[in-house]
SEDOGU-322655 format. One line per 5 residues: for each residue x, y, z of C-alpha. Coordinates in steps of 0.05 Angstrom, whole numbers. Example, Ala and Ser with C-alpha at 12.3 -4.5 7.8 and 13.67 -1.06 7.14 Angstrom:
<sites>
246/-90/156  273/-21/143
</sites>
This chain:
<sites>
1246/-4035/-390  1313/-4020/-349  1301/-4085/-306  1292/-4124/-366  1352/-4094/-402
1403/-4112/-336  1364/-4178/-331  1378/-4199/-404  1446/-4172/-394  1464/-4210/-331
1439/-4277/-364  1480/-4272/-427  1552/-4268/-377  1518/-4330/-347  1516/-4359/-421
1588/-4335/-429  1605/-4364/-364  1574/-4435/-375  1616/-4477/-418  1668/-4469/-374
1641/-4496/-315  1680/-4556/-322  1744/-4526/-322  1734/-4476/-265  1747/-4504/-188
1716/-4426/-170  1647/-4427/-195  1631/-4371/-154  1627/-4315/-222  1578/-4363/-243
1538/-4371/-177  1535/-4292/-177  1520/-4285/-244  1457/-4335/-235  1432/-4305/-172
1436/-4229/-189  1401/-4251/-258  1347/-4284/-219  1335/-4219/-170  1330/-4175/-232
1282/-4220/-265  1234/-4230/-206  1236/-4157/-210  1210/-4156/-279  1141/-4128/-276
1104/-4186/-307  1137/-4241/-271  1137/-4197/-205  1056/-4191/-203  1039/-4264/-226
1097/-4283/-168  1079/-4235/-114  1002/-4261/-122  1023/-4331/-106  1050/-4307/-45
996/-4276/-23  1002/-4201/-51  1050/-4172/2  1111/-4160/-32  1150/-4207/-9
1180/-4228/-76  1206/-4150/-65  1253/-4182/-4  1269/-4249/-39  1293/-4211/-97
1330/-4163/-59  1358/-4221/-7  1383/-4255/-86  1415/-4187/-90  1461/-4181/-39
1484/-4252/-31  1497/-4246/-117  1534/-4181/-102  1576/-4222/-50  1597/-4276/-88
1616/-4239/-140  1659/-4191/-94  1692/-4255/-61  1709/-4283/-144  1741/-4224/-161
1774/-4209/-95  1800/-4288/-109  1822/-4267/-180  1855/-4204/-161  1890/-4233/-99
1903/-4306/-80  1929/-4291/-12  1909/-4310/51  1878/-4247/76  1827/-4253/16
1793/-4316/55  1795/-4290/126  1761/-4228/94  1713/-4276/59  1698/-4306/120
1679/-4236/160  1637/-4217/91  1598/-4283/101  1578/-4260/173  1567/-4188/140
1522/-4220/96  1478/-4254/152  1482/-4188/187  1444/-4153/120  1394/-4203/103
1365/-4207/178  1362/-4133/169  1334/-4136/106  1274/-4178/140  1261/-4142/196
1259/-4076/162  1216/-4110/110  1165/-4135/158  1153/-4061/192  1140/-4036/117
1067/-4023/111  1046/-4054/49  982/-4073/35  986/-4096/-42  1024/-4122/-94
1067/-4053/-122  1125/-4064/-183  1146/-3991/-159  1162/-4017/-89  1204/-3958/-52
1162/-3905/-92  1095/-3922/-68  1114/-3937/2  1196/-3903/5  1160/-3845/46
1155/-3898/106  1226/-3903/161  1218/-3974/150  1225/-3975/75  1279/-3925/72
1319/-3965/119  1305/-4030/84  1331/-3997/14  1389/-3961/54  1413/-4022/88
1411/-4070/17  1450/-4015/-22  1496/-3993/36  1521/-4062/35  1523/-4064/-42
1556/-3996/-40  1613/-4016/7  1626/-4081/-27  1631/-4052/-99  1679/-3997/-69
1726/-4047/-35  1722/-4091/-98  1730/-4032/-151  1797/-4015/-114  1830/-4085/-112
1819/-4081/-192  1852/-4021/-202  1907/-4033/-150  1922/-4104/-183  1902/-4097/-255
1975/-4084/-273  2007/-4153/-244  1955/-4190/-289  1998/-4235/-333  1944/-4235/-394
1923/-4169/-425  1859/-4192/-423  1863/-4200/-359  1884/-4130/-345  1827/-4102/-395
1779/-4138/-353  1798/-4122/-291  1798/-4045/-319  1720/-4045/-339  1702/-4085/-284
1736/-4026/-238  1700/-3974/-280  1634/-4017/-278  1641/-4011/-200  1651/-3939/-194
1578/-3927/-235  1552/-3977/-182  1579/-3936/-131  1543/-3874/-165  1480/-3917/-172
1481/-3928/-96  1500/-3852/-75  1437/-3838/-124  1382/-3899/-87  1406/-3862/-21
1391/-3790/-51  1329/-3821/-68  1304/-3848/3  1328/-3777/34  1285/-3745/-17
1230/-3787/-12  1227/-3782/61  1228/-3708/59  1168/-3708/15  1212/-3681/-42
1188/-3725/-100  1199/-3673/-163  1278/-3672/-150  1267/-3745/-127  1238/-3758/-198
1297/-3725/-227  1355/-3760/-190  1313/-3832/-220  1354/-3819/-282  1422/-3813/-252
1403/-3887/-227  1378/-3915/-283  1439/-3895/-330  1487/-3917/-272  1445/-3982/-265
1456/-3996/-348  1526/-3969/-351  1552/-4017/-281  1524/-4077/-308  1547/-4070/-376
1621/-4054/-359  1606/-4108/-295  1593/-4165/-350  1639/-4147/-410  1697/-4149/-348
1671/-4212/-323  1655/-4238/-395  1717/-4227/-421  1770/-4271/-391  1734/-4345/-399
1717/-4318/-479  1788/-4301/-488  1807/-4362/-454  1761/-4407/-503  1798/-4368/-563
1863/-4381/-545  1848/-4447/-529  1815/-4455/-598  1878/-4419/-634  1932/-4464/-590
1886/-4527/-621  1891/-4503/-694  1968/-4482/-688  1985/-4560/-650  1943/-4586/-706
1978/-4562/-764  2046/-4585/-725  2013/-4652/-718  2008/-4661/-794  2074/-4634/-807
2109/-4676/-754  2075/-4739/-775  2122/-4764/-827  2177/-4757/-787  2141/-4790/-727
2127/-4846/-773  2201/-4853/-801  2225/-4851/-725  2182/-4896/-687  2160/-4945/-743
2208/-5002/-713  2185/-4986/-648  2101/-4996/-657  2097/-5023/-588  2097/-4955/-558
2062/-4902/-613  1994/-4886/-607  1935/-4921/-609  1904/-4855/-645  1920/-4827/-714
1947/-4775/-724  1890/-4731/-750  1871/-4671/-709  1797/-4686/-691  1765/-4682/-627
1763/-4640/-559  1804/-4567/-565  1865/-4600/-522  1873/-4664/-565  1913/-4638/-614
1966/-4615/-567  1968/-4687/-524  1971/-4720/-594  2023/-4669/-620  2059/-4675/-542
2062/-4760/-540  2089/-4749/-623  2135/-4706/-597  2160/-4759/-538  2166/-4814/-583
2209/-4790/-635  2255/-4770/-572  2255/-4829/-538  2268/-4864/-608  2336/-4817/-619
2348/-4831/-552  2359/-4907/-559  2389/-4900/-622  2420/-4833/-629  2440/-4860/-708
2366/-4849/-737  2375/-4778/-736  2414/-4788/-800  2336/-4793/-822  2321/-4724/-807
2323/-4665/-862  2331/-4589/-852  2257/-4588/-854  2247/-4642/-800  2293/-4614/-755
2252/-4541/-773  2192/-4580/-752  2212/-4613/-683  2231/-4542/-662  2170/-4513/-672
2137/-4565/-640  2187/-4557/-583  2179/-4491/-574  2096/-4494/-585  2102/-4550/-521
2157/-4516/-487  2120/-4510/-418  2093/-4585/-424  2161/-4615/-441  2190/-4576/-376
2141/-4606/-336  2144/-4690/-366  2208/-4726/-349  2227/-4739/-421  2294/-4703/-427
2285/-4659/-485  2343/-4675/-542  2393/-4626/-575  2384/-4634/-655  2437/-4610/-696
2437/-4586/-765  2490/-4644/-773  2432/-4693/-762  2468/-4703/-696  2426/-4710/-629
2458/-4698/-565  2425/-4717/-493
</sites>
């Protein structure tokens, strides 16, 4: 039931994660997110028998689950690493993780291959854990886990506080706390191979539960972090779209007064608020343009503009502040003498 828990878990920050894929240049959250979901699920018990059967009853969907492991656990250390820290450094560390990587899964295989295990087992290291093969095959894949959720736990906690978005700072706090329970969860599969090899299986049995609540508790705290940025993202997004399409309505009769002797150059669309999220603020930013390229030319149709409409075109400059700074439009100076000034 724990695998299937994580597993569901792991696929709905995937779900979260998806409709943003356009947007993102790093899609490596994502990649993580897929791959780690996939080891868990091969590991489901169901899907792990019919699996290992096909190939031939030896537990090797055991290694190609664990091999989706590691690299998931990688990618998702390098996205966050990215997030937290955009220097150099983070890609020249990427680049000795990605050799660290190839390192772990040839030792994954050859540790694998000296395992003796003659059938399909969904309890993999406790039927054969009591083996030096095995125990270095599980100490190897969580070593490696272990090291990179330390190293990735600290850059959150070190850098949460120069995060410009609260969210961002939230999320960067439970993914930090979701890697100190993986931490724990590793400490507690090493326990368990000690044990196991010493033929200790009652105290074994017992340290099992300190895993499985570490397991449920990381990936929880692992995918709210994770989730919780593009979500917040999508709601602001979704808020900035209402907000620019109120302003659109309000500024449209004075877009209309302004620019009506000048049809060559308004827009093509009306002024309506439909479509895509970001529509509403291009419409509401080329509205905005217009009217001051119209007072502009002729600074005398400002003598159209009302208390209200001047209320208006500040609001709107304000709600476009960071796009206007960027266009090379020279933003105008409205008075509440219904005089513009360049």
């Amino acid at each position: 039931m724990i695998q299937e828990i994580a597993a569901a878990v792991i696929w709905c920050l995937a779900l979260c994660l998806l409709p943003d894929l356009k947007r993102r240049k790093d899609k490596s959250i994502l990649a993580a997110a897929l791959t780690i979901a996939t080891a868990l699920t091969l590991n489901v018990d169901s899907i792990y028998i019919a699996g290992d059967h096909v190939l031939g009853n030896r537990n090797l969907l055991d290694l190609i689950a664990n091999i989706f492991m590691v690299v998931g656990i990688y990618f998702l250390s390098c996205a966050i690493l990215r997030a937290a820290d955009v220097s150099e450094t983070v890609d020249i560390h990427g680049r000795a993780g990605l050799t660290v990587l190839g390192i772990v899964v040839v030792a994954l295989i050859v540790s694998f291959s000296l395992v003796d295990a003659p059938r399909t087992s969904t309890a993999f290291m406790r039927d054969f854990g009591s083996q030096w093969p095995a125990a270095v095959y599980s100490s190897v894949q969580f070593l490696y886990i272990g090291v990179v959720v330390a190293i990735t736990g600290l850059t959150c906690f070190r850098f949460r506080g120069e995060m410009a978005r609260p969210y961002f700072r939230i999320a960067f706090e439970f993914i930090g706390l979701g890697c100190a329970l993986a931490v724990v969860l590793v400490l507690a599969v090493l326990g368990m191979d000690v044990l196991h090899l010493m033929g200790d299986l009652a105290a074994m049995t017992r340290l099992s539960y300190v895993y499985d609540v570490a397991l449920m508790g990381a990936m929880v705290l692992l995918c709210v972090g994770l989730a919780l940025p593009p979500v917040a993202r999508r709601l602001e997004r979704r808020s900035d779209a209402r907000a620019a399409a109120v302003l659109v309505e309000r500024l449209s009769g004075v877009w209309d007064r302004l620019t009506s002797e000048r049809s060559e150059i308004r827009l093509d669309l009306p002024p309506t608020a439909t479509g895509r999220h970001d529509a509403p603020k291009r419409r509401l930013h080329r509205m905005l343009v217009e009217i001051q390229d119209a007072l502009f030319v002729d600074p005398h149709l400002a003598q159209l503009l009302s208390e209200n409409d001047l209320d208006v075109l500040r609001e709107t400059e304000q709600h476009l502040g960071t796009r206007l700074a960027a266009s090379r439009v020279r933003p105008l100076r409205l008075s509440r003498k219904g005089e513009t000034t360049p």
